[in-house]
C-alpha positions as CSV (number, residue, x, y, z in Angstrom):
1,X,-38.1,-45.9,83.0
2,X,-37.6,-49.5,81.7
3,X,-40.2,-48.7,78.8
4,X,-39.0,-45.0,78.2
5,X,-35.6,-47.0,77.4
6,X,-37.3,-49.5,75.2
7,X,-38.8,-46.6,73.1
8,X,-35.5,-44.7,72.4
9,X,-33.6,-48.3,71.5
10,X,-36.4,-48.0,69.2
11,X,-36.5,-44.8,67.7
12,X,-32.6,-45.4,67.3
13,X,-32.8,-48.6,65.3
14,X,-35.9,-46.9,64.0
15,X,-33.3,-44.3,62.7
16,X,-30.8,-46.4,61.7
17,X,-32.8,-49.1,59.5
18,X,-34.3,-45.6,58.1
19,X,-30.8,-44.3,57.4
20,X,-29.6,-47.7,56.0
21,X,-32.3,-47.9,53.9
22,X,-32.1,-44.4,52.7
23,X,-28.1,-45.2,51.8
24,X,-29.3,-48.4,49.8
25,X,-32.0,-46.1,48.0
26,X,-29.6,-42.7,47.4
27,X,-26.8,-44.5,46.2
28,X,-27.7,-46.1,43.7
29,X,-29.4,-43.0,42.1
30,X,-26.0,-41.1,42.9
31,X,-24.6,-43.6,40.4
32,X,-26.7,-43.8,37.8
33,X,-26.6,-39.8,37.6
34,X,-23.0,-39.9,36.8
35,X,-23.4,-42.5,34.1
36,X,-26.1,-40.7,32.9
37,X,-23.8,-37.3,32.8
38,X,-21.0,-38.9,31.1
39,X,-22.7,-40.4,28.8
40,X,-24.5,-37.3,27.4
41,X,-21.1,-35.9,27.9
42,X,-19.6,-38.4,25.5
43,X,-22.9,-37.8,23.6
44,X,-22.2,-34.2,23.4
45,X,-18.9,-34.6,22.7
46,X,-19.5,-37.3,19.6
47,X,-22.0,-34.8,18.2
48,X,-19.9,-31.8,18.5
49,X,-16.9,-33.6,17.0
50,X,-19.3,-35.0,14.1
51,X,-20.6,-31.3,13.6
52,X,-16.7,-30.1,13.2
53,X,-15.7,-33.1,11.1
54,X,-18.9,-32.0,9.0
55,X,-18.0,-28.3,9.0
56,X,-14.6,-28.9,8.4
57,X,-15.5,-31.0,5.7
58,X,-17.6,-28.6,3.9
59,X,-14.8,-25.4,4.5
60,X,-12.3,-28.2,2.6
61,X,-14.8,-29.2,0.3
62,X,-13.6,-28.4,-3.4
63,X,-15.0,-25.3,-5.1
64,X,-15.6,-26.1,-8.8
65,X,-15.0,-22.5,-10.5
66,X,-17.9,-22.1,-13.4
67,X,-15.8,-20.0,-15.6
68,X,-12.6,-21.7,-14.8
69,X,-11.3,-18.7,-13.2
70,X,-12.2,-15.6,-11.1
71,X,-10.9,-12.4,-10.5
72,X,-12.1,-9.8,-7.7
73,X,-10.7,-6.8,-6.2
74,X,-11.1,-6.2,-2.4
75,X,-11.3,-3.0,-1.0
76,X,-9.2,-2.2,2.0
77,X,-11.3,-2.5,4.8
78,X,-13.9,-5.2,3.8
79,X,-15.2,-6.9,5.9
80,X,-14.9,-11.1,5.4
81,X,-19.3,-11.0,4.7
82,X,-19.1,-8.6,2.1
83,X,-15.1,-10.7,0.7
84,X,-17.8,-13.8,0.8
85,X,-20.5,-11.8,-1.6
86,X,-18.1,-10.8,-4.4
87,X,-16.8,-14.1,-4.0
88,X,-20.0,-15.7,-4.8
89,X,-21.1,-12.7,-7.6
90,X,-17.4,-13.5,-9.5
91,X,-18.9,-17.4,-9.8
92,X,-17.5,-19.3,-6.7
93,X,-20.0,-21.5,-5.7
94,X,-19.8,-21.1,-1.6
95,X,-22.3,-20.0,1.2
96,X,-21.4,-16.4,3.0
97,X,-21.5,-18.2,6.4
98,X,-18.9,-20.5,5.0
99,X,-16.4,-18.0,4.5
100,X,-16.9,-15.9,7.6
101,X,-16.9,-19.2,9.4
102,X,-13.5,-20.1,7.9
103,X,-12.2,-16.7,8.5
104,X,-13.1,-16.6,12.3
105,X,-12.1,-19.9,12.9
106,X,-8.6,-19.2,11.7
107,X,-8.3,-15.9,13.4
108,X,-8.2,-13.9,9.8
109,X,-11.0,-11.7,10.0
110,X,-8.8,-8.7,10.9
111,X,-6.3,-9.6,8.2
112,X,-7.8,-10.2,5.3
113,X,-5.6,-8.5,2.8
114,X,-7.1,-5.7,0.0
115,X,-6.1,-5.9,-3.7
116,X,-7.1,-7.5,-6.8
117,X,-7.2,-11.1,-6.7
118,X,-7.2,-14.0,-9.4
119,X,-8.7,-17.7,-8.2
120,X,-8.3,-20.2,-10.7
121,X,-9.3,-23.9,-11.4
122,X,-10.4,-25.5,-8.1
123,X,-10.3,-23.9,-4.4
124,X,-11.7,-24.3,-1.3
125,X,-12.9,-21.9,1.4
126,X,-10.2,-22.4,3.5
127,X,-7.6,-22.0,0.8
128,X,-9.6,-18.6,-0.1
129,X,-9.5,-17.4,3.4
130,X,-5.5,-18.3,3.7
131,X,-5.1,-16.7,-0.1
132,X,-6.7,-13.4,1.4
133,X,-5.0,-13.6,4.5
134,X,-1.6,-14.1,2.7
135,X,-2.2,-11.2,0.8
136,X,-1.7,-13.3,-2.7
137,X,-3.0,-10.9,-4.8
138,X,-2.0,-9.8,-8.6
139,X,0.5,-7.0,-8.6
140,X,-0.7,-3.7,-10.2
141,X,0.4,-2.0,-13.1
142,X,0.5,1.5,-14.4
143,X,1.5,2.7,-17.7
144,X,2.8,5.9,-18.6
145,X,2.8,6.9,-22.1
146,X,5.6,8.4,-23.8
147,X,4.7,12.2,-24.8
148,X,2.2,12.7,-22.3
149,X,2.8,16.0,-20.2
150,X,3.2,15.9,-16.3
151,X,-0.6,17.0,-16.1
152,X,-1.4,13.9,-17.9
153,X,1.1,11.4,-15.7
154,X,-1.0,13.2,-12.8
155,X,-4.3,12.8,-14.0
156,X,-3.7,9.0,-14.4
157,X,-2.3,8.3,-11.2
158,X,-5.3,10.1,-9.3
159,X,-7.9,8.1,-11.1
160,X,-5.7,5.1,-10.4
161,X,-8.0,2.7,-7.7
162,X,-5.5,0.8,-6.6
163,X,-2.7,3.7,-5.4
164,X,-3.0,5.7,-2.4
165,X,-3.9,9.1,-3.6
166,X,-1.4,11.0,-0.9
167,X,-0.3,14.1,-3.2
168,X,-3.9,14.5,-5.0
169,X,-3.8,17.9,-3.1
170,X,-0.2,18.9,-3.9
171,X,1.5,21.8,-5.8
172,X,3.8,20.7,-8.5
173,X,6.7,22.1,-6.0
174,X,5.5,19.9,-3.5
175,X,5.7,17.0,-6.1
176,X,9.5,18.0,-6.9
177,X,10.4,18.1,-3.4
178,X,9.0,14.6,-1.9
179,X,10.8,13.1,-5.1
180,X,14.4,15.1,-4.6
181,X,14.2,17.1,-7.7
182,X,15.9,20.3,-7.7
183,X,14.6,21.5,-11.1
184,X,11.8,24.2,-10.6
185,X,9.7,22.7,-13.0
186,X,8.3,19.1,-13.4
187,X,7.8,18.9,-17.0
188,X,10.0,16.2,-18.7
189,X,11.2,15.0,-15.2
190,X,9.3,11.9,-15.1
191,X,10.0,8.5,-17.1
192,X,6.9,7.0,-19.5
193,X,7.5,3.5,-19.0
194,X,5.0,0.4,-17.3
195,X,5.4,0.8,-13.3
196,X,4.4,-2.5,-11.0
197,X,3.3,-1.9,-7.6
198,X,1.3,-3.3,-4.3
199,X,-2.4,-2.2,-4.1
200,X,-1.9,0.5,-1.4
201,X,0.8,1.9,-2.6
202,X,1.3,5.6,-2.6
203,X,1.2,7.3,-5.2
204,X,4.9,9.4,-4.1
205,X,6.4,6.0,-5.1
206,X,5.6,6.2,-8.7
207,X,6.5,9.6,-9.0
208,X,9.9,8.3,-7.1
209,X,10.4,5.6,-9.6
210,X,9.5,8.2,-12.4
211,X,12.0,10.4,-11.3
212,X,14.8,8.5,-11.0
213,X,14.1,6.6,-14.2
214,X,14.0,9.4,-16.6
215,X,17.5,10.7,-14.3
216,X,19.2,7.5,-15.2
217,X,18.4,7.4,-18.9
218,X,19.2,11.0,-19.4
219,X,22.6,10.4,-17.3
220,X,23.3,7.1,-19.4
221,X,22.9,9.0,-22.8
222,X,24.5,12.3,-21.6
223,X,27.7,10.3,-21.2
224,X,27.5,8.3,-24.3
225,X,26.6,11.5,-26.4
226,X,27.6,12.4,-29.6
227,X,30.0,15.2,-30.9
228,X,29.6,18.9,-31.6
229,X,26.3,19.1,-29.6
230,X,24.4,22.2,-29.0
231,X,23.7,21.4,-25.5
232,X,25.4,22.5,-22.5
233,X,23.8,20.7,-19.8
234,X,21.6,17.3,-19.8
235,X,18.4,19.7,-19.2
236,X,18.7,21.1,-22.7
237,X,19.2,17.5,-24.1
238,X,16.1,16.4,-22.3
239,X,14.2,19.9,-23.8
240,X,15.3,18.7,-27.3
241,X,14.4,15.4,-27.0
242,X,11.0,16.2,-25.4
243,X,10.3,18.0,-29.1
244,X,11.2,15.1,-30.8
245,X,8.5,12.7,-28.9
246,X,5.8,15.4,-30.0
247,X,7.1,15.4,-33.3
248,X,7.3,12.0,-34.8
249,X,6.0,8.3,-33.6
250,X,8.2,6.7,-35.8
251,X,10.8,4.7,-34.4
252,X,13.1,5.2,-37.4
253,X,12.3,9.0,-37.8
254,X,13.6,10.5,-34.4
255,X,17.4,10.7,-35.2
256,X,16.5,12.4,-38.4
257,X,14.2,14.9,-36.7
258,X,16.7,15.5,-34.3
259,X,19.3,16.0,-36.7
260,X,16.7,18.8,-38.0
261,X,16.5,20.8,-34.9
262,X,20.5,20.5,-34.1
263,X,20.9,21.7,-37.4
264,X,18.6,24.3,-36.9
265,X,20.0,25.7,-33.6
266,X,23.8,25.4,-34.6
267,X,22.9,28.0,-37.9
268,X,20.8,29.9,-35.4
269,X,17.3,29.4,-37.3
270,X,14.6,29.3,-35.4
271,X,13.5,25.8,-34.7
272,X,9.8,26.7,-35.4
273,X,7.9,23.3,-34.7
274,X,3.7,23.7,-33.6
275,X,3.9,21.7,-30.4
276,X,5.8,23.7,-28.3
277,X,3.3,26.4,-29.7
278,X,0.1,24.1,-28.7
279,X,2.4,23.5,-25.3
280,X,2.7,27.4,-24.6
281,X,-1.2,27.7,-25.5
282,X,-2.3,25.7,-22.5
283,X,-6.2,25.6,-22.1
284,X,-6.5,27.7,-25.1
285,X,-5.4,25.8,-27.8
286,X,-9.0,24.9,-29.4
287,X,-7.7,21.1,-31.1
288,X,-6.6,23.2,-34.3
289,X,-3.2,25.6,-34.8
290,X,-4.5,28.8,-36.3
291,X,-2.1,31.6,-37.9
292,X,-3.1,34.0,-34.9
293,X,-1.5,31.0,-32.7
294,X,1.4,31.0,-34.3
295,X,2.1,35.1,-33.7
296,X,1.1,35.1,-30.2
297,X,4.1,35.0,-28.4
298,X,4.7,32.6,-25.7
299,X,7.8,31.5,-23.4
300,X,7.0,28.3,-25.8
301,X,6.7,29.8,-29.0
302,X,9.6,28.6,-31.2
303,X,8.2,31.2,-34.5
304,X,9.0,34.0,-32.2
305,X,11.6,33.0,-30.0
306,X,14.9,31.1,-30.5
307,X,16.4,28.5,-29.4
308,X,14.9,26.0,-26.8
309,X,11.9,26.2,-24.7
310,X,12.4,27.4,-21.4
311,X,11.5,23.4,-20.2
312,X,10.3,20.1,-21.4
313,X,7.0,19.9,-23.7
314,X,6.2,16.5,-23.0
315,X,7.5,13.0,-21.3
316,X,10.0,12.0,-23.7
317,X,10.8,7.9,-24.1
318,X,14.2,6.9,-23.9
319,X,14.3,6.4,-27.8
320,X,14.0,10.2,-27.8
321,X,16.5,10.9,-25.2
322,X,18.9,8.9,-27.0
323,X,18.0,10.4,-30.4
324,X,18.9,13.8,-28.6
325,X,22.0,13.0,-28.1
326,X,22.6,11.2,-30.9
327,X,21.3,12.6,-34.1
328,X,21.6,11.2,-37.9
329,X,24.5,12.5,-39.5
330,X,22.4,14.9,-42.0
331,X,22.2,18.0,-43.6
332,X,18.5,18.1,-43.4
333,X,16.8,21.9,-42.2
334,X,12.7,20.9,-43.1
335,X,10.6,18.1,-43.2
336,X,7.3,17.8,-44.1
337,X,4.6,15.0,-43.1
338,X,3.5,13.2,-46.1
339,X,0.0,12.1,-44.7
340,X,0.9,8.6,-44.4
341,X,2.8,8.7,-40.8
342,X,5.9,9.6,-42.7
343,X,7.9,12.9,-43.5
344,X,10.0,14.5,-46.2
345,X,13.4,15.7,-45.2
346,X,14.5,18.9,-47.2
347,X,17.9,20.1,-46.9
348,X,17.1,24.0,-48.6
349,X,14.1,25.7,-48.5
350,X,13.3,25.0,-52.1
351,X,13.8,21.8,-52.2
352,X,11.2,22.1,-48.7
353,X,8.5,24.3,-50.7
354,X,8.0,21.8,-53.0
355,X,7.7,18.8,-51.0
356,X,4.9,20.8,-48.9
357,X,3.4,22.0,-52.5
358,X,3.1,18.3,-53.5
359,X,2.2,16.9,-49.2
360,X,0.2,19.6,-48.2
361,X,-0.7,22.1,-50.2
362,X,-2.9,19.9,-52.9
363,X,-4.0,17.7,-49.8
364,X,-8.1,17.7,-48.8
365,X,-7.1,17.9,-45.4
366,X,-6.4,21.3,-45.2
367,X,-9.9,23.2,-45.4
368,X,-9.2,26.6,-47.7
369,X,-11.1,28.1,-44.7
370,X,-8.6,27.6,-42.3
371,X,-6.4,31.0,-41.9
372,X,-3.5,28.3,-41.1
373,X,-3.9,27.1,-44.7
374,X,-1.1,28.4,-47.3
375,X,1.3,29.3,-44.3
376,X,5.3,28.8,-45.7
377,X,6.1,25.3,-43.9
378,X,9.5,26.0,-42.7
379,X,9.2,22.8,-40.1
């Protein structure tokens, strides 16, 4: 029993020296792993904050632009990889990765704005991402010419990139309603002038503008008109001076030619002037006015019908518009182009005759082939 005893105080202190010993052993190592974590913690943490510094260095780093200046245009729904490749193709010297790491980082790869944009001097790729993300690109323009028809205002806003194309598909009547207009047709409605406008825009906005452009003009002259007009609405004013745009691109010339026409209608001649005839021949006029043209009889054929048009032959200007309404005080019935831009204003038909014999008739631009040739020029 004695020795039984003796063998357990044994095994205990046996146990306990073993424990002891396994403490001294263990806790030290327990120690020296949590230095060991921290400091590749710290490490890790150094090296990361070193790889941002470096990173963010390189996204801040100035971009020297070759050229001195870049332009690109972004398509709506490019992606910042493919913003980063035109980037670099327009001359800016930066890595794709750069860019798409920029644009992630700041949360602007979802907002990267379309449009065409201009980068000058020197940039960074952060300052590219914010410019896109900003949406600080150049403002569009769009010109309309003056004497263009409303098929050629149409055909240059649906080859416009940078409008949305939303009425492409659309009747003229649906034109004239989304704008408001109560006229039937569109011709003459619409004001030439420069139009500026986000990329995106729809192309209902310009025609908007258009609209109530050429309404304010025509308004603004209607009620600073001249006397003893042969007009009894706006609409004919706007007919008239639609004439006039086709006729003449001479500034100083329009009140004259309008003083022609007014003349005209107030003796009850027939104005007789070729581009409402060309107007009324549509797809058919060939690029010459032929004899045969000016007998066919047309809702626009001012030989065989008087008075005006039944609407607009063009996208008259403002200077015509005015003009309209406000014609040189003249006596004038005929003119007659002199070949230089220029036209000779007749006030008889005698006097007219022999300004076409000397303008015209003697002129090598008028081919003796041409059944047009020899025609009395009563314009």
């Amino acid at each position: 029993m004695a020795r039984l005893q003796y063998k357990q105080c044994a095994i205990r202190d046996g146990v306990r020296r073993y424990l002891l010993a396994a403490q001294i052993i263990i806790l030290p190592s327990k120690i020296s792993l949590g230095r060991v974590a921290l400091y590749a913690f710290v490490a890790t943490a150094a090296l990361a904050g070193l790889a941002a510094a470096a990173a963010w260095y390189e996204l801040e780093r100035p971009l020297a632009i070759a050229a001195g200046q870049a332009e690109v245009r972004i398509a709506s729904g490019a992606t910042a990889r493919t913003i980063a490749r035109q980037l670099r193709d327009s001359g800016i010297p930066l890595q794709s990765w750069e860019f798409v790491a920029a644009a992630t980082l700041t949360h602007a790869t979802r907002s990267l704005r379309p449009g065409r944009y201009r980068i000058e001097g020197t940039t960074s790729v952060l300052a590219l991402v914010k410019k896109f993300r900003r949406g600080e690109f150049e403002r569009e323009q769009l010109t309309i010419v003056e004497g263009t028809t409303f098929a050629d205002l149409r055909t240059v806003l649906n080859h416009s990139p940078d409008l949305r194309h939303d009425t492409a598909a659309w009747t003229e009547a649906q034109v004239l309603k989304a704008v408001g207009a109560e006229e039937a047709a569109a011709e003459g409605l619409f004001a030439p002038d420069t139009y500026t406008f986000d990329p995106g825009t729809s192309d209902v906005d310009i025609f908007r503008q258009a609209y109530q452009a050429q309404r304010d003009r025509l308004q603004h002259a209607w009620e600073g008109r001249g006397e003893n007009l042969p007009y009894t609405n706006p609409y004919q004013a706007l007919v008239m001076a639609s004439i006039i745009e086709k006729e003449t691109g001479r500034p100083d010339e329009r009140r004259q030619i309008a003083a022609v026409f007014i003349n005209r209608q107030r003796l009850g001649m027939a104005l007789q002037t070729d581009p409402t005839v060309i107007y009324g021949l549509g797809p058919q006029y060939d690029g010459h006015l032929h004899k045969r043209d000016l007998l066919r009889d047309t809702p626009y054929n001012t030989y065989t019908r008087a008075g005006l048009p039944p609407t607009p032959i063009s996208l008259p200007g403002r200077a015509a518009i005015e003009a309209a309404l406000n014609p040189d005080l003249s006596k004038a019935l005929y003119f007659v182009a002199r070949g230089d831009g220029s036209s000779e204003f007749s006030e008889s038909l005698a006097e007219h005759n022999r300004a076409v014999d000397r303008f015209q008739r003697g002129s090598p631009r008028r081919a003796p082939a041409d059944d047009n040739a020899g025609k009395p020029a009563v314009r």
